[in-house]
One Martini backbone bead per residue (centre of mass of N, CA, C, O) as a GRO file, in nm:
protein
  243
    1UNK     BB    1   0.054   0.062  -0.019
    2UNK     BB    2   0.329   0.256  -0.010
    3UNK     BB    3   0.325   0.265  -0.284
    4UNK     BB    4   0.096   0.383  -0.399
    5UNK     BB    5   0.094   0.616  -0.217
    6UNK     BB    6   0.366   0.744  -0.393
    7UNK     BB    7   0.198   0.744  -0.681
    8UNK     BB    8   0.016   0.958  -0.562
    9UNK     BB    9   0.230   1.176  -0.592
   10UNK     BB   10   0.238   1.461  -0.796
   11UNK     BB   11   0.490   1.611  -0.608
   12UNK     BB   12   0.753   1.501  -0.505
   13UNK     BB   13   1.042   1.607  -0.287
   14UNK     BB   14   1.241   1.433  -0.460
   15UNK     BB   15   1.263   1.647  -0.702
   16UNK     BB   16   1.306   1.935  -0.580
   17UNK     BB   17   1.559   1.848  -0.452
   18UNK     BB   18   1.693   1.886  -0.756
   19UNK     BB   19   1.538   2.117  -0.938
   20UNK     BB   20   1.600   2.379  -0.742
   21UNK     BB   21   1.935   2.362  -0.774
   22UNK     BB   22   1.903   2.363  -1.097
   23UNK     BB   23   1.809   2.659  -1.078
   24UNK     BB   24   2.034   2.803  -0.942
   25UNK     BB   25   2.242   2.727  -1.128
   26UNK     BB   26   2.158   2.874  -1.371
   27UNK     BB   27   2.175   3.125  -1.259
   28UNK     BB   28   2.459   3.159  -1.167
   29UNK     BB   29   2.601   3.093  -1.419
   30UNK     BB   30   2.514   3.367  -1.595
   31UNK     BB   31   2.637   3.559  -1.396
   32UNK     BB   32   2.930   3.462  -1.368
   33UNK     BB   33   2.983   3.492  -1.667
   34UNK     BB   34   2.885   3.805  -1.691
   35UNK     BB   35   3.057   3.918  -1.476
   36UNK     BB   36   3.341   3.762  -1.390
   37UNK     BB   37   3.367   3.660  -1.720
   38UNK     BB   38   3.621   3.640  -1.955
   39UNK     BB   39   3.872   3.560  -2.225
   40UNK     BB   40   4.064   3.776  -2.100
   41UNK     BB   41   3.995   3.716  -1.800
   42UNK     BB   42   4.028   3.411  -1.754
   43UNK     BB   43   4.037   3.174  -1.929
   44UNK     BB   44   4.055   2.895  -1.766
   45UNK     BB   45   3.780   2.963  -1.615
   46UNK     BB   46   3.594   3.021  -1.862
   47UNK     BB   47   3.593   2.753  -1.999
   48UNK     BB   48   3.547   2.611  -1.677
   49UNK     BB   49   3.234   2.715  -1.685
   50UNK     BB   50   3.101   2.625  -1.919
   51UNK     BB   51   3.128   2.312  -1.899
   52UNK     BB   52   2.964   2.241  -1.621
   53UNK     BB   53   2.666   2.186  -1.734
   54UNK     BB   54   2.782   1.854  -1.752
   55UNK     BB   55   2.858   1.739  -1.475
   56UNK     BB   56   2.579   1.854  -1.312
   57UNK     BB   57   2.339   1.794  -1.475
   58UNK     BB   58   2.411   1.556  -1.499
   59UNK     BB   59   2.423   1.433  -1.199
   60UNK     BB   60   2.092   1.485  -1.174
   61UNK     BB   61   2.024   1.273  -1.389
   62UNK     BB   62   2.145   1.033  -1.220
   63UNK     BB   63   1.954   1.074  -0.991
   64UNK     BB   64   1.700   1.028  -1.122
   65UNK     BB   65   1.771   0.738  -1.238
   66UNK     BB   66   1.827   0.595  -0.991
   67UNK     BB   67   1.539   0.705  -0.828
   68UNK     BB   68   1.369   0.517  -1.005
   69UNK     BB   69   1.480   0.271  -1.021
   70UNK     BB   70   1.476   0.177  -0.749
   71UNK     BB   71   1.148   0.212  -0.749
   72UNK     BB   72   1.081  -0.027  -0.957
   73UNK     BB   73   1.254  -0.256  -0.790
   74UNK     BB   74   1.079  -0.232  -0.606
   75UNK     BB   75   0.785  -0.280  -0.712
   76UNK     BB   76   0.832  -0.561  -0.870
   77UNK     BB   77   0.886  -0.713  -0.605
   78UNK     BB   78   0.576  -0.633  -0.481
   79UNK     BB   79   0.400  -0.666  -0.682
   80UNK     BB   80   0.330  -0.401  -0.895
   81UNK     BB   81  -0.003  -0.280  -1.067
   82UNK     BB   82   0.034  -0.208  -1.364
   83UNK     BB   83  -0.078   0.027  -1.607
   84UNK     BB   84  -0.107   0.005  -1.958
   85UNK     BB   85   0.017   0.346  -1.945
   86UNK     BB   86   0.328   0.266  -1.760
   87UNK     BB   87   0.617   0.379  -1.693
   88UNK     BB   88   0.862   0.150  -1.690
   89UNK     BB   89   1.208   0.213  -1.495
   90UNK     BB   90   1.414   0.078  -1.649
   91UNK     BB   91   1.701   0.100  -1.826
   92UNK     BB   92   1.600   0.094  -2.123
   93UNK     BB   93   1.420   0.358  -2.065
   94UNK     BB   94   1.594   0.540  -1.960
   95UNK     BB   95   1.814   0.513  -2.203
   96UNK     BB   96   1.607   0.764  -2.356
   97UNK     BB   97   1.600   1.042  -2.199
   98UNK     BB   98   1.886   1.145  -2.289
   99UNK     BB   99   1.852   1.136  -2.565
  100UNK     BB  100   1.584   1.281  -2.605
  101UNK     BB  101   1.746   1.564  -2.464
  102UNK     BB  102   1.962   1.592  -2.701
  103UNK     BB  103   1.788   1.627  -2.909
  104UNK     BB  104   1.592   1.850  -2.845
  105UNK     BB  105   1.827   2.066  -2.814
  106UNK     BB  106   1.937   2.060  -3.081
  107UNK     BB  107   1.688   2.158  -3.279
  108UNK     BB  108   1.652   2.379  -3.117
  109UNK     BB  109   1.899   2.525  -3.168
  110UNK     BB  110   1.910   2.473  -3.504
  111UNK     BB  111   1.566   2.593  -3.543
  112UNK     BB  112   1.493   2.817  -3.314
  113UNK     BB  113   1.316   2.639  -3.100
  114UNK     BB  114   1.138   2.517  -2.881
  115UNK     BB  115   1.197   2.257  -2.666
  116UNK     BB  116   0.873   2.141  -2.610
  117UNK     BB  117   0.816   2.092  -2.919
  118UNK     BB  118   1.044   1.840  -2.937
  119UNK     BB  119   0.991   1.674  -2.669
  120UNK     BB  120   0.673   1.577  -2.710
  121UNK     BB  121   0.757   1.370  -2.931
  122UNK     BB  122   0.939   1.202  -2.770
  123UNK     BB  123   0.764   1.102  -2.562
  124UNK     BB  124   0.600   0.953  -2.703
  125UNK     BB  125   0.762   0.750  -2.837
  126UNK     BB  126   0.844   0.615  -2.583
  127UNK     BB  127   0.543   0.596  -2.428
  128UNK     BB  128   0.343   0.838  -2.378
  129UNK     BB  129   0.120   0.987  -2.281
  130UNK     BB  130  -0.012   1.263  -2.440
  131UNK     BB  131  -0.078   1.404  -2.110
  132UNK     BB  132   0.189   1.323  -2.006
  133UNK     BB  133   0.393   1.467  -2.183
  134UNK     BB  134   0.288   1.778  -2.197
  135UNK     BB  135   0.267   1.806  -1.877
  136UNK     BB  136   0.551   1.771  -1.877
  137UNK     BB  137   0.657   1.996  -2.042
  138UNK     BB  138   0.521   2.218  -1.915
  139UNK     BB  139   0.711   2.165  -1.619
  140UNK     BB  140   0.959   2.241  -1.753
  141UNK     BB  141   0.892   2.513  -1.887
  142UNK     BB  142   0.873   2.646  -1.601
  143UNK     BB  143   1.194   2.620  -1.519
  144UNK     BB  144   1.309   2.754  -1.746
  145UNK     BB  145   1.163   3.026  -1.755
  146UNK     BB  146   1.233   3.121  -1.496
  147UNK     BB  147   1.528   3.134  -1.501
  148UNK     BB  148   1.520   3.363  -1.765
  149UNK     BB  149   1.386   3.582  -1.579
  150UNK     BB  150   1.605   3.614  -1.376
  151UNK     BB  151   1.811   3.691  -1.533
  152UNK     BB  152   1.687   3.930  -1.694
  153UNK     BB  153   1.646   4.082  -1.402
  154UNK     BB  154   1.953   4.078  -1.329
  155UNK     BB  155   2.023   4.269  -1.617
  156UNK     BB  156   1.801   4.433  -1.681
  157UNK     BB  157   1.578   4.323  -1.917
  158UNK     BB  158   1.300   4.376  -1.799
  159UNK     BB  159   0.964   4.394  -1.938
  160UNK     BB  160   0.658   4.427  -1.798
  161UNK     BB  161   0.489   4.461  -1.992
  162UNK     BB  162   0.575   4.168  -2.112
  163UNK     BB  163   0.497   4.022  -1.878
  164UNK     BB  164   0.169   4.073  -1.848
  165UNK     BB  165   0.102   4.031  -2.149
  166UNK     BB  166   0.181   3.733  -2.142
  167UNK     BB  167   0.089   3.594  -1.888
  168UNK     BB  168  -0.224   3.682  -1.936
  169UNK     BB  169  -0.237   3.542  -2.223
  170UNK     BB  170  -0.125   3.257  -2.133
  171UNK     BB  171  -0.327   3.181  -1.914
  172UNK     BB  172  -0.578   3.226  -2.082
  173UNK     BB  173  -0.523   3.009  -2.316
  174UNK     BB  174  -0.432   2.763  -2.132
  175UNK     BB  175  -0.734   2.730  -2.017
  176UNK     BB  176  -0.877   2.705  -2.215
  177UNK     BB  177  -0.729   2.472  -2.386
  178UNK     BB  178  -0.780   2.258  -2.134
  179UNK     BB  179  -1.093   2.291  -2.114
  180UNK     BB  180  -1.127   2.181  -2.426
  181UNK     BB  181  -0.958   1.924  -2.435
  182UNK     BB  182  -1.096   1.764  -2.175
  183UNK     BB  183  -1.376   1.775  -2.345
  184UNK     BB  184  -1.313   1.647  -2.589
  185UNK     BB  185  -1.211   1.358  -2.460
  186UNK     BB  186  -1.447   1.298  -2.288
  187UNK     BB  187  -1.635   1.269  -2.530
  188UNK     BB  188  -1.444   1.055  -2.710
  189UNK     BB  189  -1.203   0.920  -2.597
  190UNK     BB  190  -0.918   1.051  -2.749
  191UNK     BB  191  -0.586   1.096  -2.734
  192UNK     BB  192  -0.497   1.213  -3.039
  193UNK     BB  193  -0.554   1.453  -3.025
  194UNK     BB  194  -0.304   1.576  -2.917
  195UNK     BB  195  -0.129   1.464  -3.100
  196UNK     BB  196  -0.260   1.675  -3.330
  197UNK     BB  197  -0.224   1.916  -3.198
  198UNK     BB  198   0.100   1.923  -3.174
  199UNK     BB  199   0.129   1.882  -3.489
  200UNK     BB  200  -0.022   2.134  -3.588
  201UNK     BB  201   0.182   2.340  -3.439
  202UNK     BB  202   0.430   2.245  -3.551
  203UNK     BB  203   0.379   2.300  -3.855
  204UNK     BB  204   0.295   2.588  -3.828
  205UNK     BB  205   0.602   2.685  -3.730
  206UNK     BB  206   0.730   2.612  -3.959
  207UNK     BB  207   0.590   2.793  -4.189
  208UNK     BB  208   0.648   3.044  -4.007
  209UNK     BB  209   0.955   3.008  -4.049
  210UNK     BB  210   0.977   2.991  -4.311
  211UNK     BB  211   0.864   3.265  -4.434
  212UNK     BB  212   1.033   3.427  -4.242
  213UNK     BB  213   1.323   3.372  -4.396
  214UNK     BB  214   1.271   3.444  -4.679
  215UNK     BB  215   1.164   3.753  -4.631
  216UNK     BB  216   1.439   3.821  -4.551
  217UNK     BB  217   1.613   3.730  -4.764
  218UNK     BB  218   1.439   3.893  -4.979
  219UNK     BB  219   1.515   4.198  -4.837
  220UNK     BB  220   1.819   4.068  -4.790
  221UNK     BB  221   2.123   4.049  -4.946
  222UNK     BB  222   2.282   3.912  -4.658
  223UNK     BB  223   2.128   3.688  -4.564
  224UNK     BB  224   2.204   3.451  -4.743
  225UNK     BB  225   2.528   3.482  -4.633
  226UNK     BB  226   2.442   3.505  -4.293
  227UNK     BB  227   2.256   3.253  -4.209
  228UNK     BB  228   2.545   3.068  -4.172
  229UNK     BB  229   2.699   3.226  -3.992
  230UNK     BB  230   2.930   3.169  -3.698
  231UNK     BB  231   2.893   3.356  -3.420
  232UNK     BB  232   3.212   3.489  -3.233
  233UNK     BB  233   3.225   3.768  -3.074
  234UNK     BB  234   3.215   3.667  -2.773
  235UNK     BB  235   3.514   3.564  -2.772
  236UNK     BB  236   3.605   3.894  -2.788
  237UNK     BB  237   3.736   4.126  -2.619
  238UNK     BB  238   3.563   4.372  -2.740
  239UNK     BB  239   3.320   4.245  -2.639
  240UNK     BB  240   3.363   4.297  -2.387
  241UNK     BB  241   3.455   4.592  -2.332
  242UNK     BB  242   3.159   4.711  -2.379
  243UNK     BB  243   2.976   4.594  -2.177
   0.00000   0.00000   0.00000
């Protein structure tokens, strides 16, 4: 009964004591950064310091992988019974998640879109219900958003305005899209519907990134050639004197 107890709990106190240490270190790791480092005072700090967020956060995944893994071999010992939508966190489902979050990131960074709109349909993939894939991206991009606002916070480079009007506008579309996917899901009982929602906005942001690539392209001579070159300019000492 204290598995089943434990399974019943949405937001475990051991996820948040990884997640919100992960969360001040990667606010630490930009400041520290941006105000104390940079290539031409201490270079060997600052290159050893750009690095740090592979030893850390893998170090944060391999505790949430082993703290999983210990959790299903209790449950399969105590013979724990799986609902066939539930994912058994086995090690070879385990190292499907590194996979998927390094996918998600190279493509997120190679195509300058969100992380959340890829790492759903992998979700997905790996065996998700469509509910719980979404469900699982959107907590996760609330603590990466949370990150990126307390930096630029702390840069001095927030303007509230544009912070009302997208929370108040995104609070308000993002309840209305669940009220309605929910009546919708319980009309009908297909959780597909979620995956071609999922699919249909994917595609659209697809689409609305390529016309507007193009206009780029078409309205400037340069843009041609400069839209694959690699910008190093932070890399040069002149970019640190400016700043």
């Amino acid at each position: 009964q204290q598995l089943y107890d434990e399974a019943s709990i949405q937001f475990p106190a051991w996820a948040y004591m990884i997640v919100i240490p992960m969360l001040i270190y990667t606010i630490i790791y930009a400041v520290v950064k941006k105000e104390w480092l940079n290539p031409c005072i201490g270079a060997e700090g600052f290159w050893l310091w750009q690095f740090t967020p592979v030893p850390i956060l893998g170090c944060c995944m391999y505790l949430i992988g082993v703290r999983l893994y210990k959790q299903h071999e209790a449950r399969a010992a105590a013979g724990y019974a799986y609902l066939e939508t539930d994912i058994q966190f086995t090690k070879e489902q385990l190292g499907k998640f590194p996979v998927t979050a390094v996918n998600a990131g190279l493509a997120a960074g190679l195509l300058g879109i969100g992380g959340g709109m890829v790492i759903g349909p992998l979700f997905i993939e790996i065996g998700m219900q469509p509910q719980v894939g979404t469900s699982s991206c959107a907590y996760m991009i609330l603590w990466t958003a949370m990150s990126g606002v307390i930096q630029y916070y702390l840069a001095g480079k927030l303007g509230w305005q544009f912070v009302l009007f997208f929370a108040s506008f995104g609070f308000i579309s993002g309840q209305l899209g669940q009220k309605g996917v929910n009546k919708i899901l319980k009309r009908t009982g297909r959780p597909s519907i979620v995956v071609l929602l999922l699919g249909g906005i994917i595609g659209l942001a697809c689409c609305v990134m390529t016309i507007s690539t193009a206009i780029n392209i078409g309205s400037s001579s340069d843009s041609a050639s400069e839209m694959f070159k690699l910008d190093l300019t932070w890399s040069k000492c002149s970019y640190w004197e400016s700043q």
